[in-house]
C-alpha positions in Angstrom: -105.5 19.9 95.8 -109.1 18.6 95.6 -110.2 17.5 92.2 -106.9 17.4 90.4 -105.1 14.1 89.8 -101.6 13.7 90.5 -98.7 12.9 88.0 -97.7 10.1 87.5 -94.0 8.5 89.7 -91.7 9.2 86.2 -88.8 8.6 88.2 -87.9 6.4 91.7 -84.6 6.8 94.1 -83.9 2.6 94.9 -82.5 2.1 97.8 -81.3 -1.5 99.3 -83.5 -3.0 96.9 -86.6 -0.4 98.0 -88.4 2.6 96.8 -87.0 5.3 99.2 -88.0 8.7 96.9 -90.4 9.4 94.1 -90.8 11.9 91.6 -93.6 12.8 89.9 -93.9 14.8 86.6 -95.3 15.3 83.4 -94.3 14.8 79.5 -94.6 15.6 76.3 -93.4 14.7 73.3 -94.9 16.2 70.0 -94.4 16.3 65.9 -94.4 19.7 64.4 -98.4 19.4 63.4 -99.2 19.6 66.8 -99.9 15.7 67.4 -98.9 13.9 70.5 -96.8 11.3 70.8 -96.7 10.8 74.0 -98.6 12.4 76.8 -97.6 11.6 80.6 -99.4 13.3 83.3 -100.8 17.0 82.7 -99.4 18.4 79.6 -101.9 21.6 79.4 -100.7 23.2 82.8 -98.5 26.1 82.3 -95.4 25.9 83.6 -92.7 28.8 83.1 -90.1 27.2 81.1 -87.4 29.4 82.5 -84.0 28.7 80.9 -85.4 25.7 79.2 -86.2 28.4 76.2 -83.0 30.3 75.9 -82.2 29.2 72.1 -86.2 30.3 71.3 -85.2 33.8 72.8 -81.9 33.8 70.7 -84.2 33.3 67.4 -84.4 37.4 66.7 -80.4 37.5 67.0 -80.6 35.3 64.2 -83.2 36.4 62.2 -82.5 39.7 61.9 -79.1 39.6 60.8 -77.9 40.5 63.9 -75.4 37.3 64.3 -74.4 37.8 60.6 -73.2 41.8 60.8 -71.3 41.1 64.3 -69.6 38.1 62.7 -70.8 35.7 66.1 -69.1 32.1 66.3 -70.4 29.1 66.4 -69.5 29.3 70.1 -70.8 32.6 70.9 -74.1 31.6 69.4 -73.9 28.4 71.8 -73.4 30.5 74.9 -76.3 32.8 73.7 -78.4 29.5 74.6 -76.9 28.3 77.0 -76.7 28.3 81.2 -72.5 28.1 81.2 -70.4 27.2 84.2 -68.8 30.5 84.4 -65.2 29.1 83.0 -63.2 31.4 81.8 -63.5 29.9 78.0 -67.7 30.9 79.2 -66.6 33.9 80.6 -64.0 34.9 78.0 -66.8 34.1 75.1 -69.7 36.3 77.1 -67.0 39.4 77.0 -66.1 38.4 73.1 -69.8 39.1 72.2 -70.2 42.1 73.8 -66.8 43.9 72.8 -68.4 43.0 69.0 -71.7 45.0 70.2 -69.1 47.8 71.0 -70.2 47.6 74.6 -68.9 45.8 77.7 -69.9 43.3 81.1 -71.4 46.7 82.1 -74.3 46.4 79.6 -75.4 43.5 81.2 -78.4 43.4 83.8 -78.1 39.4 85.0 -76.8 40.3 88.3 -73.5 38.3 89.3 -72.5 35.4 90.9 -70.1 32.7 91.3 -69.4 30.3 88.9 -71.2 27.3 88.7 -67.7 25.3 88.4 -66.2 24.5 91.1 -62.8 24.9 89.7 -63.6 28.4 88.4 -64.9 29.5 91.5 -61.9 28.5 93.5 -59.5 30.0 91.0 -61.3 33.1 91.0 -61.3 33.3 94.8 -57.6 32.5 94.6 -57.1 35.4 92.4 -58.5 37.8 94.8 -61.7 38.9 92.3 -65.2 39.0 92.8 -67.3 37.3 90.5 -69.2 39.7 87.7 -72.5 39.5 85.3 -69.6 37.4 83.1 -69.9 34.8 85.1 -73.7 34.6 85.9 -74.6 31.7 84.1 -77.0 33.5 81.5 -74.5 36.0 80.8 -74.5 34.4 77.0 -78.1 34.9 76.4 -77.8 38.6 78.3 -74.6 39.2 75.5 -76.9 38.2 72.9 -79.9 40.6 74.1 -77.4 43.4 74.2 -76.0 42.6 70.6 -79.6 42.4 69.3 -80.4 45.9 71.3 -77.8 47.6 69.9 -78.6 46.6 66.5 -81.9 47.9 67.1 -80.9 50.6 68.2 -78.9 51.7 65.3 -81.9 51.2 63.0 -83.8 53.6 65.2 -80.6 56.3 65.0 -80.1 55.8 68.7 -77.6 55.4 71.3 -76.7 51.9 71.8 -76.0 52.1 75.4 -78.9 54.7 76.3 -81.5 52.6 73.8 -80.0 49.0 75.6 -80.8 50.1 79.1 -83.6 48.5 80.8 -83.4 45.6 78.0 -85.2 42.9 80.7 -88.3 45.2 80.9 -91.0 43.6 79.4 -92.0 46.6 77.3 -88.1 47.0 76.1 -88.1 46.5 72.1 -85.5 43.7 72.9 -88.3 41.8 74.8 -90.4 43.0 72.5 -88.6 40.8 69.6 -88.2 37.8 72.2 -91.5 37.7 73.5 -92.8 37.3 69.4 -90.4 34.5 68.6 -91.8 32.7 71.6 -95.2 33.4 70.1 -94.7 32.2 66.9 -92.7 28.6 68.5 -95.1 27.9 71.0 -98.4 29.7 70.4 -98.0 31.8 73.5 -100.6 34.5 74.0 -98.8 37.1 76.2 -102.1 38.9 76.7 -103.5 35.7 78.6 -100.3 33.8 79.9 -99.3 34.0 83.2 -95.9 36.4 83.7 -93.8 35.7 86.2 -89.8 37.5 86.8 -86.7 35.3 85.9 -83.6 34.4 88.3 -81.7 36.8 85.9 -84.1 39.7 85.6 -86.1 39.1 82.3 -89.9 38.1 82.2 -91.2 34.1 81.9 -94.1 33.3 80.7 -96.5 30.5 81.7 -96.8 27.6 79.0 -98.2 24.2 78.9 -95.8 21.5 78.1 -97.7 20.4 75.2 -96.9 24.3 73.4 -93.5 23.6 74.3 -92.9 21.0 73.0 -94.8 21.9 69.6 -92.0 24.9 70.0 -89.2 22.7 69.9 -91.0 20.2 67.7 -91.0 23.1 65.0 -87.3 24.5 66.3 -86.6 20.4 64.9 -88.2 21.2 61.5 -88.9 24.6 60.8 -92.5 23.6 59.7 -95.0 25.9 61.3 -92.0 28.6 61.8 -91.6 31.8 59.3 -88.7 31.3 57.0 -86.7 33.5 59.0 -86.6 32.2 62.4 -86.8 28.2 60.9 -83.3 29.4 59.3 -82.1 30.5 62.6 -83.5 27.3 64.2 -81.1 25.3 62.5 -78.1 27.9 62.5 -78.7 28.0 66.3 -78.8 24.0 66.8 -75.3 23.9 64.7 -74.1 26.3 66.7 -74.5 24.1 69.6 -73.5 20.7 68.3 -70.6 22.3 67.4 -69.5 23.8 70.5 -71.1 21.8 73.3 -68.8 22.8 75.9 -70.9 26.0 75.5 -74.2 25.1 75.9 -73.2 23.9 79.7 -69.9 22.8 80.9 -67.6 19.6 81.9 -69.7 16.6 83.0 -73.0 18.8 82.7 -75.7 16.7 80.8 -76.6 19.3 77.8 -72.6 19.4 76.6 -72.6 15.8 77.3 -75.1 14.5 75.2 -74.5 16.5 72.6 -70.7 16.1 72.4 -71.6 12.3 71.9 -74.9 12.6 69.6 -74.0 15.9 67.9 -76.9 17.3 65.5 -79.4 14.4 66.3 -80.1 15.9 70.1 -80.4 20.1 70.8 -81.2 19.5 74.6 -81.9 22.0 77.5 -82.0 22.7 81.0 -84.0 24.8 82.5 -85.1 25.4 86.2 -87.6 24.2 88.5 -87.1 20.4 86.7 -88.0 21.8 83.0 -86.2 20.2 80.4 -86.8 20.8 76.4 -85.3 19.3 73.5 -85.8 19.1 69.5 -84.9 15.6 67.9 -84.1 16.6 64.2 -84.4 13.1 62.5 -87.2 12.4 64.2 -89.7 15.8 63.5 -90.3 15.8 67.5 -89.8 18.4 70.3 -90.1 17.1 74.2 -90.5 18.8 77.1 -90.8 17.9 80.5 -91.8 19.2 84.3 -90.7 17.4 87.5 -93.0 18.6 90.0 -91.0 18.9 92.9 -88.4 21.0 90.5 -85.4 18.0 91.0 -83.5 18.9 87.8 -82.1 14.9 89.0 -85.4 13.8 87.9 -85.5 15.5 84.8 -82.4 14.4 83.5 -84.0 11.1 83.5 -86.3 11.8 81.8 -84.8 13.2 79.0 -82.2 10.5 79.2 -84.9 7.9 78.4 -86.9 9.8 76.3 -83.9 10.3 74.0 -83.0 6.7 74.1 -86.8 6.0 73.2 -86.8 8.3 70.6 -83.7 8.3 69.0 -81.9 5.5 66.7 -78.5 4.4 68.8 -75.8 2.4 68.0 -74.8 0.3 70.9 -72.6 2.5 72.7 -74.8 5.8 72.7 -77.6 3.4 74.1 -74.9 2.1 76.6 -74.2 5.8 77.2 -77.8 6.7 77.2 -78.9 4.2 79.6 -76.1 5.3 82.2 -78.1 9.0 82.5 -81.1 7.2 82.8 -79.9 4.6 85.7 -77.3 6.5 88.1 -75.6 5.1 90.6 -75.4 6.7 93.8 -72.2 6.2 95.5 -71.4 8.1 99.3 -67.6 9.6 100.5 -66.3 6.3 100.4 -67.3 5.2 96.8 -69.5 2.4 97.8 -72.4 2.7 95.6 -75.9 3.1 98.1 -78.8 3.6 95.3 -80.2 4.2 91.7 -81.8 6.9 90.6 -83.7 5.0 88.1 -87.0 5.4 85.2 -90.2 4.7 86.8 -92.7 2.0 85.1 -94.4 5.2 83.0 -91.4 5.8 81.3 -89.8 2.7 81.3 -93.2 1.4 78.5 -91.5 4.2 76.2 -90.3 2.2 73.1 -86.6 1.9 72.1 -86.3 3.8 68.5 -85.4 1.2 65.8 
């Protein structure tokens, strides 16, 4: 478009030695007083985070008791942020949740689909079944909507079911409580943001990188969050680092790096090439937007932004640098290309 300068290349496809593919992006990486520490690209065009800001939406399941009274796990709260495989240790978890709500997969508005995993989708297929909102892979953060709904709706002296209904409205009081803990992370002004509908039925809103990463930046800390909602910051981080396998699935980045770098890294996906992430020891949040939406690219990204960013002993940095240079091999193994940093990212000091 006229008048707008591009990105800059944050991440190249080699191929026999040459440049074959390109992506361009943006990133930001900021402390929880709102300074930037690093600033690639635009930072200031809203982007809808998407999936990216499922453990900012779980903050009200927190910090209204909500978690506490049902008694939810360490791994329930995971899958409550998390975009699962549909396993059936996802699947099993989502159902957990819900049967504490008193309710069942029938609450759920996510739509269904298959399982992400491979191995879970042939085994289900096997079985004769059809997949259901269990295995949708936001069917954790949809549990976690309907346990906060019907906790709501026992403090208004309704019907769970009846008051739960219609939960992904924007209007719902279950939005209601989401949309103001993504106010008070990121800034976001629902009455000017743009709104857009999510791949599982609830409303995204349009916000600049730089908000989102003061989000997770104060998600990191707590500073800048009401006491409330920085306590469930830190329960919901634990929650993941404790139960990885949650958050995405076998050989999925998110469960990955955390499995290896535990409490130092909450990191996550969204679509569209969004990734966020908090880095405790360091006071920062991060987040990022590939433009062309490659979540490839993005992984990067994040790969070398954590290895920038975060003190490593020699293996994590060996593990590190193998998400942010990837071989790619074809059917018979032989490797063909790199997916490698670009030049922008690769001037991003190592962490002492």
């Amino acid at each position: 478009m006229a008048g707008v300068t591009a990105n800059p290349i944050l991440v190249e496809l080699r191929r026999g030695g040459h440049r074959e593919s390109w992506h361009r992006g943006a990133l930001a990486v900021v402390d929880a007083a709102g300074t930037r520490r690093v600033a690639l690209g635009d930072v200031e065009r809203p982007v809808f985070p998407r999936s990216a800001v499922k453990l900012l939406q779980a903050l009200p399941l927190v910090a209204l008791g909500v978690a506490d009274r049902l008694g939810l796990t360490d791994a329930e709260l995971a899958l409550a942020c998390a975009s699962h495989d549909g396993a059936p240790a996802h699947v099993a978890t989502a159902r957990a949740m819900l049967a504490k709500a008193g309710l069942d997969a029938d609450a759920l508005e996510c739509g269904a689909h298959w399982p992400r995993a491979e191995a879970a989708q042939r085994a289900l297929a096997a079985a004769g079944e059809q997949p259901t909102a269990l295995h949708n892979n936001c069917s954790g953060k949809h549990a976690g909507f309907v346990c906060l709904g019907c906790a709501l709706a026992a403090r208004a002296g309704e019907d769970a079911r009846r008051f739960v209904r219609g939960y992904v409205n924007r209007d719902h009081p279950v939005m209601r409580e989401v949309t103001a803990a993504l106010q008070a992370a990121t800034g976001l002004d629902p009455a000017t943001a743009p709104v857009a509908t999510d791949g599982c039925s609830i409303p995204t809103w349009g916000i600049a990188l730089h908000a989102l990463a003061l989000g997770f930046a104060r998600v990191a800390t707590g500073r800048g969050l009401p006491p409330a909602l920085a306590a469930a910051a830190v329960r919901l981080r634990r929650a993941a680092a404790a139960a990885p396998a949650m958050t995405a699935g076998d050989e999925r980045f998110d469960t990955r790096v955390m499995q290896r770098l535990g409490e130092r890294v909450y990191c996550k996906v969204g679509a569209e090439g969004v990734y966020c992430a908090a880095l405790p020891d360091a006071g920062l949040g991060v987040a990022i937007k590939v433009d062309d939406g490659a979540t490839r690219a993005a992984e990067v990204v994040m790969a070398r932004v954590i290895a920038a960013l975060v003190p490593l002993d020699t293996g994590e940095r060996a593990f590190l640098e193998g998400l942010a240079d990837v071989a790619l091999s074809n059917w018979n193994g032989i490797e063909v290309g790199r997916l490698v940093a670009a030049p922008a990212l690769q001037a991003l000091r190592p962490a002492a």
